[in-house]
NURO-738448 format. One record per atom (N, C-alpha, C): x, y, z. Coordinates in steps of 0.001 Angstrom, whole numbers, plus 524288, in hexadecimal, padded with zeros to 5 digits. Layout:
<lumtis>
XYZ;...
</lumtis>
This chain:
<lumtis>
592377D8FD48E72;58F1C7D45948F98;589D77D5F0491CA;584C17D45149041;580987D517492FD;57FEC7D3434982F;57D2F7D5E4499CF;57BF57D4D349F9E;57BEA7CE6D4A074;57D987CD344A50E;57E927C66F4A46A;577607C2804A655;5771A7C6104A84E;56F5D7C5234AA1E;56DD27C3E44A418;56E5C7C8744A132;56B5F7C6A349CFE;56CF37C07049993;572BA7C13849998;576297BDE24968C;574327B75E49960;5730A7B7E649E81;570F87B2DE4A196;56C3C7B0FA49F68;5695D7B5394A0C3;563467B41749F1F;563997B0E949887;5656C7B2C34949A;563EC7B1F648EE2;569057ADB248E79;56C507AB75493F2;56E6F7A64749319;569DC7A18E493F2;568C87A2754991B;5644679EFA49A25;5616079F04495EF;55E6E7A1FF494EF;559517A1A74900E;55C4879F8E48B1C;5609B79F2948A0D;5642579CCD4866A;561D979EC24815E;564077A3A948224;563E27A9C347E9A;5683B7AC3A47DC1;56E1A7ABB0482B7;570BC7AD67480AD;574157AD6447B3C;576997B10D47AAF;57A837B1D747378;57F377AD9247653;583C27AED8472D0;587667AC4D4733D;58BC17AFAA476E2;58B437B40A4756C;58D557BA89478E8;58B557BAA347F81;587E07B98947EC0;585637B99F485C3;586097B34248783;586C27AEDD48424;5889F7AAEF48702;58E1B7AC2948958;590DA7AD0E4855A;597307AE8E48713;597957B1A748AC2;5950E7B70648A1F;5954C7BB3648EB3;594037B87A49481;590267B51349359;58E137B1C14990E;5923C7AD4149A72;594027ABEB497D5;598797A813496E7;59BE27AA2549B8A;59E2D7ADA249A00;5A2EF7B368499A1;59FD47B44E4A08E;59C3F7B5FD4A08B;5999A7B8194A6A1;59B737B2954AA92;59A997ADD04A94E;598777A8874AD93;59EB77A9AC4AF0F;5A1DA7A8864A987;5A8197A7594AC19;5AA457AAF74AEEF;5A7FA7B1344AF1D;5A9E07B2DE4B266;5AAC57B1264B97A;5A7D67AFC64BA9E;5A6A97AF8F4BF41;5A5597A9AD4C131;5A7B17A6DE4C772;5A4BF7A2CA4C868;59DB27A4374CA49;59DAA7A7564CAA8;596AB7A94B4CDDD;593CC7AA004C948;596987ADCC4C4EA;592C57AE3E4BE86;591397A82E4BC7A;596597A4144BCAA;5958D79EF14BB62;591CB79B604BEE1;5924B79D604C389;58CEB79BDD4C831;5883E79CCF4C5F6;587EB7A1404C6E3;582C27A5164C490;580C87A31A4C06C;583277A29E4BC3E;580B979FDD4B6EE;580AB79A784B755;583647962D4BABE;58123792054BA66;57DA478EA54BEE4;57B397927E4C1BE;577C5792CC4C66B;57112793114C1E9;57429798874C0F0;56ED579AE84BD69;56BB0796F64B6E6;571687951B4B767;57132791514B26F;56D0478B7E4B320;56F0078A024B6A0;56E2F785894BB53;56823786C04BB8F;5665B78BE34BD31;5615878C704BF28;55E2E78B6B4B993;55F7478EBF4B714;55C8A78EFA4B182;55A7B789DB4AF35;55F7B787BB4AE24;55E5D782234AB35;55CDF77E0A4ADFE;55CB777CE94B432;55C6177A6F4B7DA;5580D77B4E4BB22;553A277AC14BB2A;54FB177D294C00E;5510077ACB4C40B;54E5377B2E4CA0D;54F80779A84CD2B;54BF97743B4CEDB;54DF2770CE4CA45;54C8476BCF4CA64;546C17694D4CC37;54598765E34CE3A;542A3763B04D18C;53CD77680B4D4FE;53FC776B624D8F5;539BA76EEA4D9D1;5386E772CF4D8EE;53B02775A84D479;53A1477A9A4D38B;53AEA7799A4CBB7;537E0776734C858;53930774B34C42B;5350F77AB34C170;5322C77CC34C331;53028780FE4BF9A;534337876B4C027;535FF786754C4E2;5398078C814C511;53E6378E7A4C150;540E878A1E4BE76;5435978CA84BA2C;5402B78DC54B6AE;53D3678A664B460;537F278B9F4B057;536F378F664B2AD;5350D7929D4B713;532287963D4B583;5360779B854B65C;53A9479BC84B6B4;53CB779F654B759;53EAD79F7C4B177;5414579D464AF19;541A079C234A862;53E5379FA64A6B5;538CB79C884A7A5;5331D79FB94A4D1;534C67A4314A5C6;534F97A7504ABE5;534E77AD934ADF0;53A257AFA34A8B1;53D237AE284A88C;542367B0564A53D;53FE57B14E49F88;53D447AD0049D2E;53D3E7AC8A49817;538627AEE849660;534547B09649AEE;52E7A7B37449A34;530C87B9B54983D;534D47B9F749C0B;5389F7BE5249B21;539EC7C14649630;53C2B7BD9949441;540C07C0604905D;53E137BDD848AF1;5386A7B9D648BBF;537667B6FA485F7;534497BD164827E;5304E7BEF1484DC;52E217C2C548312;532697C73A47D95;536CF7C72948117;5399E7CB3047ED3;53AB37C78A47A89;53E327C493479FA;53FD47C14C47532;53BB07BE2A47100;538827BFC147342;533F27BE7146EA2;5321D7C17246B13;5313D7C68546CF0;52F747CA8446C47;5334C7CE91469E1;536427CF6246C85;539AD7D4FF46A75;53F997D2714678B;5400A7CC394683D;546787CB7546630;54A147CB04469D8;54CFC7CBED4669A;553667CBAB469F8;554867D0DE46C9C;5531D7D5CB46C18;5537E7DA6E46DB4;550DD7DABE472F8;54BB07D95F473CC;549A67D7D247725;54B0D7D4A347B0A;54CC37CFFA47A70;550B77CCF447C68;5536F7D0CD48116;557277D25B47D08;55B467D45F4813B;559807D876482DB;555937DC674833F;5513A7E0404854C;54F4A7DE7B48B00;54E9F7D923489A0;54D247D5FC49052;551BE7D4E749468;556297D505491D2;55A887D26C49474;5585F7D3D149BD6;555CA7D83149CFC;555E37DB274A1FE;551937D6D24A430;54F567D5F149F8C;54A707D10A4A375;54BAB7CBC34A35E;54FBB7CB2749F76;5520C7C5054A0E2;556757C6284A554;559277C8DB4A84D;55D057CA824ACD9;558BE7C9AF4B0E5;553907CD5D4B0B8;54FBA7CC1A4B345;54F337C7D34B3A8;54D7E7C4304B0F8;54AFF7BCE14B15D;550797BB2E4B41D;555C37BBFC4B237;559717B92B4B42E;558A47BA064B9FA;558FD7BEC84BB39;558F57BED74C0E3;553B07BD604C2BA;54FE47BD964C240;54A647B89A4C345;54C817B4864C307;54DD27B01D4BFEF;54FE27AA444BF0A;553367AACA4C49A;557517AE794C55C;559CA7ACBD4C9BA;557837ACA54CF24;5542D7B0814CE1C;5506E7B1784D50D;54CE77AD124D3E7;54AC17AA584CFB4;547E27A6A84D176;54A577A15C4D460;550677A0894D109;5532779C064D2EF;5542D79D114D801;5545A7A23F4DB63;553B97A30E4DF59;5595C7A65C4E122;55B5D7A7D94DD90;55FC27A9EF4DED5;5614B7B10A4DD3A;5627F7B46F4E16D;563B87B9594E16A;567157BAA84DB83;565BC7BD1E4D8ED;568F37BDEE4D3A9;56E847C0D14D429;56D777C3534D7B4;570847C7D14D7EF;575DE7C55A4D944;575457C1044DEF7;578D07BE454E28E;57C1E7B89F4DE5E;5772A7B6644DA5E;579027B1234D855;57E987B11B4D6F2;57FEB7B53D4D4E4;585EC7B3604D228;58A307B3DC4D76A;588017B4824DBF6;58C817B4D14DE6B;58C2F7B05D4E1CA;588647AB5D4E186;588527A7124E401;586EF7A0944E0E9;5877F79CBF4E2E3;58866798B74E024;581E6796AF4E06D;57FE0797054DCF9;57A587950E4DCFB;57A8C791BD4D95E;576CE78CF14DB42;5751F789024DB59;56F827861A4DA70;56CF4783E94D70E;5675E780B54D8F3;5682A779CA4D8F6;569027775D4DCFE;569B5771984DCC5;565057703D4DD34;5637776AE24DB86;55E3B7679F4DF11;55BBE76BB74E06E;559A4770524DFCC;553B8772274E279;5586E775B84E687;55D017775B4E84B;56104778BC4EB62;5613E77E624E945;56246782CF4EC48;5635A787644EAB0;56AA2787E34EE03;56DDE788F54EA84;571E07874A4EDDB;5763378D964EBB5;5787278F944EFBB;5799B794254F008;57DC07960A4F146;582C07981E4EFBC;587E37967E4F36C;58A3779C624F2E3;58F2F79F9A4F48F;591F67A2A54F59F;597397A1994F5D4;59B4D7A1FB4F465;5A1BD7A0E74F62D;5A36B7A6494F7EA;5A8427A4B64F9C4;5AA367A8A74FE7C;5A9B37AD194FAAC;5A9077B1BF4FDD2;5A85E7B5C04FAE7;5A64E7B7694FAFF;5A2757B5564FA40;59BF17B4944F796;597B07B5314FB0C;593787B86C4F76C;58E1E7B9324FD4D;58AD07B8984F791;586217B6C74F9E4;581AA7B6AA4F491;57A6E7B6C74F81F;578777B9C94F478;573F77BA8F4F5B3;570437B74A4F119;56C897B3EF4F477;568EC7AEB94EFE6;5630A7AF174F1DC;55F187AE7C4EEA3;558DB7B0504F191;5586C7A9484EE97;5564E7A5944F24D;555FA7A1494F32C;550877A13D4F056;54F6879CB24EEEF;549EC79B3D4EC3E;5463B79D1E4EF4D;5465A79D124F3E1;5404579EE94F77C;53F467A4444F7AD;542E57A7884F5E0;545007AE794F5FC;5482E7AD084FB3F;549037AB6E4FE32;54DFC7AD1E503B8;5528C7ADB14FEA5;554BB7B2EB50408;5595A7B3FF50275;55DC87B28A5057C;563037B18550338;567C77B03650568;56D227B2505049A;56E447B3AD508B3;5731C7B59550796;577547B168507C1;57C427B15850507;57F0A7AD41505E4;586227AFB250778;5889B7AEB950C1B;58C307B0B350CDC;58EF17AE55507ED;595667AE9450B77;599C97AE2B5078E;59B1E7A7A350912;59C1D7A37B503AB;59BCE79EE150701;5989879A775089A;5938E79C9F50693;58EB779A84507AC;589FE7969E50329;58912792D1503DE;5854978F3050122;57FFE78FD35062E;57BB578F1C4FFEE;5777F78F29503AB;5735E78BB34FE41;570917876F4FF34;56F15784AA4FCE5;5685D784984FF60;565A27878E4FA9B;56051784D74FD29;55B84783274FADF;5590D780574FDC8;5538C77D4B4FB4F;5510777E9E4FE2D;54BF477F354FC31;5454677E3F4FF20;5430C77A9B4FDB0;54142776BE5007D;53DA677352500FF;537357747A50415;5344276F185033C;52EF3771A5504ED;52F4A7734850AFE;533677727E50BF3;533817736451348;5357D779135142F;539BA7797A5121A;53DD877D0E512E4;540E277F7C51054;542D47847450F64;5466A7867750D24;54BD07855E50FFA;54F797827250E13;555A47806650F6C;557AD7828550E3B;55D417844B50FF4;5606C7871950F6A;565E3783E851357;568447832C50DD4;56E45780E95125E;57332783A2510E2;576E8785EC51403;577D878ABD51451;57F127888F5174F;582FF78A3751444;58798789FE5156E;58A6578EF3514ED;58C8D792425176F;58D2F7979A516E2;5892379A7B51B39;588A17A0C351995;587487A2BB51C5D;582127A657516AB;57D3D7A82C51A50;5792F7A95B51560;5755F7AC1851958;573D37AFC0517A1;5700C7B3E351A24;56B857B4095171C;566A87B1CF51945;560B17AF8451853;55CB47B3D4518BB;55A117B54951337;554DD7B6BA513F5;5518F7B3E55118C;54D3D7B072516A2;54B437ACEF5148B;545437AD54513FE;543977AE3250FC6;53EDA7AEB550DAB;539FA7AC5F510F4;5385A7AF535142E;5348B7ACA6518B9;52F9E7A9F95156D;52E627A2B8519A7;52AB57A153517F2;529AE79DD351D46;5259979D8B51FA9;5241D79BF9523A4;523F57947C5245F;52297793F551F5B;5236D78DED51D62;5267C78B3F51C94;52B9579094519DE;52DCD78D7D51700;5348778D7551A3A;5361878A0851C16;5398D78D4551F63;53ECD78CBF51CA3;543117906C51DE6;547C47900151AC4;54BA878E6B51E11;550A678B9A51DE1;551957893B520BA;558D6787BB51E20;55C7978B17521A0;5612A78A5B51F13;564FB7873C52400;567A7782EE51F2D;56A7577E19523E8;570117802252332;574687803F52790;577AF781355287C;57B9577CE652A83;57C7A7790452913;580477744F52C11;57BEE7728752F3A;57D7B7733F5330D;57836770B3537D6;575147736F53ADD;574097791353822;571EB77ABB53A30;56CBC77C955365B;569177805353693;565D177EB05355A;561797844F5357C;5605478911532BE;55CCC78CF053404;5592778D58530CD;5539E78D76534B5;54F2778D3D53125;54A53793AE531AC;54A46793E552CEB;546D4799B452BE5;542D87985B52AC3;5405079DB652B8B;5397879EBA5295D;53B007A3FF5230F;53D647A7AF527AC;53CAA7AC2E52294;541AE7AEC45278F;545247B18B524ED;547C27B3E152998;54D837B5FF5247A;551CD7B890529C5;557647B95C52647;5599B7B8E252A7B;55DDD7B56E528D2;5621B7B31F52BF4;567317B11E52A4A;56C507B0AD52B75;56E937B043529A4;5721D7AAB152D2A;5744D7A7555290F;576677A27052B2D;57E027A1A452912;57F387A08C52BDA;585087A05752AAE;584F079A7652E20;5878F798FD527B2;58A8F79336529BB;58DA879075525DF;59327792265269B;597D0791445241A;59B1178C7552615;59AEE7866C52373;59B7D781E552386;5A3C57829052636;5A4587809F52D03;5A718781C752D9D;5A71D7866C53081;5A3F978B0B53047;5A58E78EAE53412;5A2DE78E2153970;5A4CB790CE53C58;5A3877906154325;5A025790DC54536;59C667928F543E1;5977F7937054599;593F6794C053F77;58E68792D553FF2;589287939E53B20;586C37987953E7D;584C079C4C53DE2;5813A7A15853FD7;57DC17A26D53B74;577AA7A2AB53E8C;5746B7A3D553D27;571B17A7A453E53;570957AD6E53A17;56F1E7B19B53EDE;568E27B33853ADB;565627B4F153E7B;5601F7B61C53D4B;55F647BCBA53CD0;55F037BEE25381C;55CC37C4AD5368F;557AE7C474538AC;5566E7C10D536AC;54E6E7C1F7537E2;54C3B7BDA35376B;547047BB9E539AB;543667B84A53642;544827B5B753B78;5448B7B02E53A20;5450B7AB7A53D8B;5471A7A63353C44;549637A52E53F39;54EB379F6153E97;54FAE79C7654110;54FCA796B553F33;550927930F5454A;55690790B554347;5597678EE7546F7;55E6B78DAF544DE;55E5F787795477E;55FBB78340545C2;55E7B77E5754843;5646A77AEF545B3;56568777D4549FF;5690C7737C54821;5697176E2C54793;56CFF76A855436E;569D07664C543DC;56C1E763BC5496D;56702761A5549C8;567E975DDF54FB4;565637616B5535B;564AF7681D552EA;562B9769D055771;55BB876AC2557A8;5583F7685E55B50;553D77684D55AC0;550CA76F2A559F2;5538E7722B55C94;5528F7783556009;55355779E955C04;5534B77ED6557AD;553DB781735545F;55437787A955763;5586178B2B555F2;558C178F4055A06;5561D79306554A8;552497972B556F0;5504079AB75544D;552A279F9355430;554C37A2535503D;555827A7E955179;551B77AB9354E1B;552BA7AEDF5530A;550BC7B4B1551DE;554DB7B84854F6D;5521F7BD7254CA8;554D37C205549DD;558BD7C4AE54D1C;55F187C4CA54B30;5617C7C60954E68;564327C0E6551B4;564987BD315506D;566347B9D25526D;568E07B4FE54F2B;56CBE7B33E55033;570A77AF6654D9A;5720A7AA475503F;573677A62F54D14;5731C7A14D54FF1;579A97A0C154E7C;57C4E79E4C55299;581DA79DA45523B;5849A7975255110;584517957C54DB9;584EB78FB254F78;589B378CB754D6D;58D7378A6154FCB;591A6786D655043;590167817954F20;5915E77E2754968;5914477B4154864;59314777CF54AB8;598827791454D3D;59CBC7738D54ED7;59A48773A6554B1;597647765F5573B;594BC774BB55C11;590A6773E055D75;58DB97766D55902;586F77770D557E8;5850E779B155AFA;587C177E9F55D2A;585CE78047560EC;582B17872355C4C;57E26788E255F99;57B6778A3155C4A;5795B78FF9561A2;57BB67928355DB1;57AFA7996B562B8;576AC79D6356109;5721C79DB9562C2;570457A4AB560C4;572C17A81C562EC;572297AC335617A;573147B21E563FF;5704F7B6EE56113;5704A7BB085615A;56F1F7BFCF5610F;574607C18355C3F;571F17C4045599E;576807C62C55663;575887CA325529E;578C17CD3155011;578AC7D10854C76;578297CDAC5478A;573097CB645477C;5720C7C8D0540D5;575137CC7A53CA8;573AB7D04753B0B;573A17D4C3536AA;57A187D21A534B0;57EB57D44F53922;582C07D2A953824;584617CC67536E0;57F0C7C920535A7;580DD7C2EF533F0;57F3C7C49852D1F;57D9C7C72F52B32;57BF67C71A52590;581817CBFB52296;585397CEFB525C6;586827D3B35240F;58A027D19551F5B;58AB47CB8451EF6;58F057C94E51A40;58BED7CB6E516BD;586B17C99451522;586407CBA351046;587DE7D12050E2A;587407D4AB511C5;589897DAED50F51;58F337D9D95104E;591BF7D45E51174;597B97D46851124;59B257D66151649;596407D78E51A86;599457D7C051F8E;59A997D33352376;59E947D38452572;5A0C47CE45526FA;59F057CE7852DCF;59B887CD8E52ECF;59D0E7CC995368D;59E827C9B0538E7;5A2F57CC3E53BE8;5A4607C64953EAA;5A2D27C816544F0;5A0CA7C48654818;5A0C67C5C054CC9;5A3257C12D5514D;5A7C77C1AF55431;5AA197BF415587B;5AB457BAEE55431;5ACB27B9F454EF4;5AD517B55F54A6D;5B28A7B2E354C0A;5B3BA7AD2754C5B;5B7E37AB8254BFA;5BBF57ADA754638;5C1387ADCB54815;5C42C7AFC754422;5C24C7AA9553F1C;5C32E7A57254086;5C22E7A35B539EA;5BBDD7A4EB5390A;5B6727A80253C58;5B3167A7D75396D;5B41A7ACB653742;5B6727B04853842;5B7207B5885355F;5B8E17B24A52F96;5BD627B08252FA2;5C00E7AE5E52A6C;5BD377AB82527B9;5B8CE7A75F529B9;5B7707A57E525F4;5B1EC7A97A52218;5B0EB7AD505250C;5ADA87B0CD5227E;5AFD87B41951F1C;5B6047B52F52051;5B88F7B7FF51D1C;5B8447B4D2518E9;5BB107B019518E0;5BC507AC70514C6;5B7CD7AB4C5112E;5B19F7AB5B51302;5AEC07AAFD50FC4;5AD437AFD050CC2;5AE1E7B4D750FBE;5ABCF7BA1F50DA0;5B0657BCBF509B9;5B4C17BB7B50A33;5B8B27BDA9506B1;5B9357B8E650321;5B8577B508501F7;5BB297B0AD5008C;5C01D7B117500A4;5C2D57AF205062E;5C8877AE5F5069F;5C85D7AAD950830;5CE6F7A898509B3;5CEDC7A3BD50C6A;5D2757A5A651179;5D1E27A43B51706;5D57A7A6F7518F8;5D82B7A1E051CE2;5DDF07A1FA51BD8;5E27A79DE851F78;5E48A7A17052407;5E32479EB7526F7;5E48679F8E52DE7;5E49779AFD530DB;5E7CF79AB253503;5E6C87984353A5E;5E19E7984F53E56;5DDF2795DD53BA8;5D9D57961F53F9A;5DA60797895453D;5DEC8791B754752;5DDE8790CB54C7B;5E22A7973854E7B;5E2E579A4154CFE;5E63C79F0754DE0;5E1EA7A37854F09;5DEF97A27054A77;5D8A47A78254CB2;5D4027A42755080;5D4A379FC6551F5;5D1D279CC55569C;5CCD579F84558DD;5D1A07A2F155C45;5CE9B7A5DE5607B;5CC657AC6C55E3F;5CD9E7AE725594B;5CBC57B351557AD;5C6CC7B3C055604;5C4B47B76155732;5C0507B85F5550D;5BF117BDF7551C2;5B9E97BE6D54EA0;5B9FE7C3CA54BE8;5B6387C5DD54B82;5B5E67CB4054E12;5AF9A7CFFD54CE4;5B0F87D4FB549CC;5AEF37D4E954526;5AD957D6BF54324;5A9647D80E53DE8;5ABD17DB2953928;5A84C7DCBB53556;5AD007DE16531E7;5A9C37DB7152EB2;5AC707DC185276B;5A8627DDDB524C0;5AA6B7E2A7522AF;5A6A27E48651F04;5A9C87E59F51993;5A8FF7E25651593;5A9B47E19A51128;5B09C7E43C5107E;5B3CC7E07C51279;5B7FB7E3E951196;5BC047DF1C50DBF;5C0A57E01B50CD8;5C2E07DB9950AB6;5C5A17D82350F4E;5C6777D4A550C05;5C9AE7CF7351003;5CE737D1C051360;5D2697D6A551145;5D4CD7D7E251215;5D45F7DBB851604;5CEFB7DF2E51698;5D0627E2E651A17;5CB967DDDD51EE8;5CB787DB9A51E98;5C7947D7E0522B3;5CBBF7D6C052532;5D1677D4AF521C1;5D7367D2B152528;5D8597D70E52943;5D76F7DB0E52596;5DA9D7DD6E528EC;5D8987E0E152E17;5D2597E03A52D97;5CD1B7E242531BF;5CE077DC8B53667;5CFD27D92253469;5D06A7D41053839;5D4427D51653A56;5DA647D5B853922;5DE507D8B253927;5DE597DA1253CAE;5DB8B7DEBB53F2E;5D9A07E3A15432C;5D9167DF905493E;5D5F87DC38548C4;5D4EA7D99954CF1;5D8057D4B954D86;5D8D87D10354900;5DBD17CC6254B6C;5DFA17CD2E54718;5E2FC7CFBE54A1D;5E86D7CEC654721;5EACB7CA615421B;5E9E67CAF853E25;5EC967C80B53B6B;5EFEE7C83B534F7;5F3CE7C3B853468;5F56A7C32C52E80;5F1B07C36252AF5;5F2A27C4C0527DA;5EE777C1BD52356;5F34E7C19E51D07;5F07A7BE0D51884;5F54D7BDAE515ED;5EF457BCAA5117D;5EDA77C11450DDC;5EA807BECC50A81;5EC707BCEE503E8;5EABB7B83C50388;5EDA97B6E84FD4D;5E9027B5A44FB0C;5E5E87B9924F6F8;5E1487B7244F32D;5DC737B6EB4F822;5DB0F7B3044F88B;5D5F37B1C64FAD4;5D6EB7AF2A4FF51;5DC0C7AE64500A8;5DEE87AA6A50526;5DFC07AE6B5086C;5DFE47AE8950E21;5E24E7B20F5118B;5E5547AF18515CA;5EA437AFD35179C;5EAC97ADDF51D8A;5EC5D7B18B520BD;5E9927AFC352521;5E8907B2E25299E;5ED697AEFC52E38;5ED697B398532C4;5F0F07B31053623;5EECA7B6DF53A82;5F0927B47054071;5F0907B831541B7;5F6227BAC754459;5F5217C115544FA;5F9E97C315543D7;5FC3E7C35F54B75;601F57C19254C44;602367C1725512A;605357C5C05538A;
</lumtis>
């Protein structure tokens, strides 16, 4: 089968044979993310992004087809497939213009609604996306992140957890909403966790500058580099401190930190980073808590690194686990 870049490109331009439809056919069903991937990309093509951006498919079309027309005019069908390396090229242009990392797309659920850039992850799952403005985003395991710019602001509303490099502009400010809470940028990297249901939202600052504000609260607390905001939804109570930022981003290389973590927040990070499901007695781990570090190991030796410190059953079936603890 030819390279599937090429086989994409000369679908769109509606060039492919009957052999590279099938082969592409044959590629989508493999996979739910290949079937993502092609009908994200599909979506973009035939669909511009409506209403305020009506010249940017036109002119990315043009960039593709300035491409590859020369050759097929000129040299034939031999030629043709001589370019295939500069239509892989245009493909991956078309995708950085729609605003999305090529490399990362097939492993996340992308989206263009209404003028909406909309972005998702399932358990498992981590994805890297370069947003229409160039900011970059990381997206944990678990995570939607949906965003627009308007003439005011770059928006960003954010369920999960996502580590921000945000393309500094003094004007233009970027600005990601969390339930009720609320952080607004200039240019900076920072990272926000806020998992619908878990115990606390934390916001921690690499660099740059950040105000973190809530609704109803007039005061907006500012942090500095090296510093993290702690905040409890069910009380609204809202903490800075001092902290080892570095260790709030180490998920993406797949390291897990937990520090002084309630036993269900350890689990529910497990549950999103392995995709498992795990059955226990909450009110039995109450009072436990957990410090440590996971570094890329399986579900199984994590049981049994937990094991070491809080004693317990475990009983794994498939993707289900139950836990106990052992008396």
């Amino acid at each position: 089968m030819k390279d599937i870049s090429e086989i994409i490109a000369r679908y769109l331009l509606n060039i492919a044979d009957k052999d590279e439809l099938d082969d592409l056919s044959r590629w989508e069903r493999k996979s739910a993310d290949n079937s993502r991937f092609l009908g994200s990309l599909r979506t973009f093509w035939n669909h511009p992004l409506e209403e305020k951006s009506p010249g940017l498919l036109t002119h990315a079309r043009e960039r593709l087809l300035t491409r590859i027309t020369p050759a097929v005019g000129t040299k034939g069908k031999r030629s043709l497939f001589f370019s295939f390396s500069k239509i892989a090229a245009a493909i991956i242009l078309l995708i950085s213009i729609a605003g999305v990392s090529s490399y990362f797309i097939s492993k996340s659920n992308l989206f263009y609604r209404n003028n909406w850039v909309e972005v998702s992850t399932q358990a498992g799952q981590q994805s890297k996306v370069t947003l229409p403005d160039s900011s970059i985003v990381w997206l944990n395991a678990e995570t939607e992140v949906r965003y627009h710019p308007d003439r005011r602001e770059r928006k960003v509303y954010l369920n999960g957890e996502a580590y921000f490099e945000v393309k500094h502009s003094s004007d233009y400010p970027f600005v990601v909403e969390t339930g009720d809470a609320k952080v607004r940028v200039l240019g900076t990297k920072f990272n926000v966790s806020h998992y619908p249901g878990a115990e606390f939202d934390k916001v921690s600052l690499l660099s740059g500058r950040i105000e973190m504000s809530l609704t109803g609260r007039k005061s907006p607390i500012e942090l500095k580099p090296g510093e993290k905001v702690v905040y409890r939804p069910t009380t609204h109570v809202m903490t800075k401190m001092k902290a080892n930022v570095q260790n709030e981003i180490l998920w993406r290389q797949g390291i897990l930190v937990f520090d002084n973590d309630s036993f269900n927040e350890l689990l529910q990070k497990l549950e999103r980073y392995y995709a498992v499901t795990f059955l226990y007695n909450k009110e039995a781990f109450r009072n436990i808590h957990y410090t440590g570090t996971i570094n890329n190991l399986t579900i199984e030796r994590v049981l049994e690194f937990i094991n070491l410190t809080i004693p317990i059953n475990y009983e794994i079936d498939n993707k289900t686990i139950r836990l106990a603890l052992r008396k």
